[in-house]
Structure formats: structure tokens, C-alpha cells
N, C-alpha and C positions, 0 to 999 in steps of 0.2 A: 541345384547341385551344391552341397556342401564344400565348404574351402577343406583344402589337402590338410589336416591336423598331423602331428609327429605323436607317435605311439606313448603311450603314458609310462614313463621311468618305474623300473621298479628296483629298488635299494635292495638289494639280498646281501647278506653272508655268503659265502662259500659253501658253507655247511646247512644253506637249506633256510637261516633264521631272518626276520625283517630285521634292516636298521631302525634304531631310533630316530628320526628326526631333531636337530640338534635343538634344546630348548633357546629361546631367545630371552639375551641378558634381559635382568631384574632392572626395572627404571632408579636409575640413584635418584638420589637428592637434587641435584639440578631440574634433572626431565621432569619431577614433581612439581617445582616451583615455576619451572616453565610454564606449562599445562593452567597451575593455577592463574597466571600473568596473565598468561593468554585469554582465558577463559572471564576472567575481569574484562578485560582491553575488548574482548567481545562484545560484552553487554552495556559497557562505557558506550561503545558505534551506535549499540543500536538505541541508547538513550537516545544519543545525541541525533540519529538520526529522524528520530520519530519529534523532535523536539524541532528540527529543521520542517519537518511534513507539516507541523503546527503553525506552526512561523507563518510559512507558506498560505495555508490556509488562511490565518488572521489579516495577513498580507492583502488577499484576496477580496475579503471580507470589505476591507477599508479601502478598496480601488472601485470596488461594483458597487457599494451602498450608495454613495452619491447620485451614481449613474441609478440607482431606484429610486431615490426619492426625487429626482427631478421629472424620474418620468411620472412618480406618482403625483408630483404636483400638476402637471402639465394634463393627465389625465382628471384631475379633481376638477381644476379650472376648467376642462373643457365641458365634463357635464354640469357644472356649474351654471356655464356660459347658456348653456343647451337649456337647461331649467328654468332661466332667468327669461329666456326670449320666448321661450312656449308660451310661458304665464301673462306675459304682457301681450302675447298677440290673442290670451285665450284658447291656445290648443291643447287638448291635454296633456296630462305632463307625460302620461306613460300607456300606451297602446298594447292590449293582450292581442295577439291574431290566433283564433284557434282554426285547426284544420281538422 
């Protein structure tokens, strides 16, 4: 069921004719200079914010890289380690299993 709406105004004359709808003032000089301010001040935000997103990112970048290269080291050494003791016991270094 639709909400109760109030009937649509209609502006007449007396004698039958529509009103005009009054026009709405011409922006001055201010609300121009406003508009432009704003419309700067805008795109300042969202420099600076895409510039913060960056940040962030790089930020990120230099907190998790450590954390990879130690695990990459830790992973080298180990097949390293693995390589090292095959060979001397003579097993081979690398096993296909096909099915």
C-alpha cells in the first residue's frame, strides 16, 4: 500500500491562466568564487588523500618485506640443508612419483 501523498498544488490565476514559478536569483560574484574554492579544496582532499593511500601502502611494503626475506632465507637454508644431506648419504636429490 502506498503512503497517503497530498494532492499536487496547482498555481492558477483567477482568470483561468498558470503562474509563473518565481525564477531563482542569478548567483553573484561570491557564490562564484565560492563554487570555484570549493571545487579546488576538493580536489586538494583528494590529492592528499590518495597521497595518504600511498604512504600507507609504502608503509606496508617496509613492515612485510623483512618478514619475506627472512622467511625466504629460512626456506633457502632449509632446502639447502636437505640438498646437502641427500648427497652425502647418496640419495637422490630429487624424486619424480608418477601415477
Amino acid at each position: 500500500m502506498e503512503p497517503h501523498r497530498p494532492p499536487p498544488v496547482i498555481d492558477m490565476t483567477p482568470d483561468g491562466q498558470f503562474t509563473q514559478p518565481p525564477t531563482p536569483p542569478r548567483p553573484g560574484m561570491l557564490d562564484r568564487v565560492l563554487a570555484r574554492v570549493g571545487g579546488v579544496a576538493l580536489l586538494v582532499a583528494l590529492v592528499a588523500g590518495g597521497l595518504v593511500l600511498a604512504s600507507l601502502a609504502v608503509l606496508f611494503v617496509g613492515l612485510i618485506l623483512p618478514v619475506l626475506v627472512v622467511a625466504g632465507l629460512i626456506g633457502a637454508g632449509s632446502l639447502w640443508w636437505r640438498l646437502r644431506r641427500a648427497r652425502q648419504q647418496g640419495r637422490p636429490v630429487f624424486v619424480v612419483m608418477r601415477r
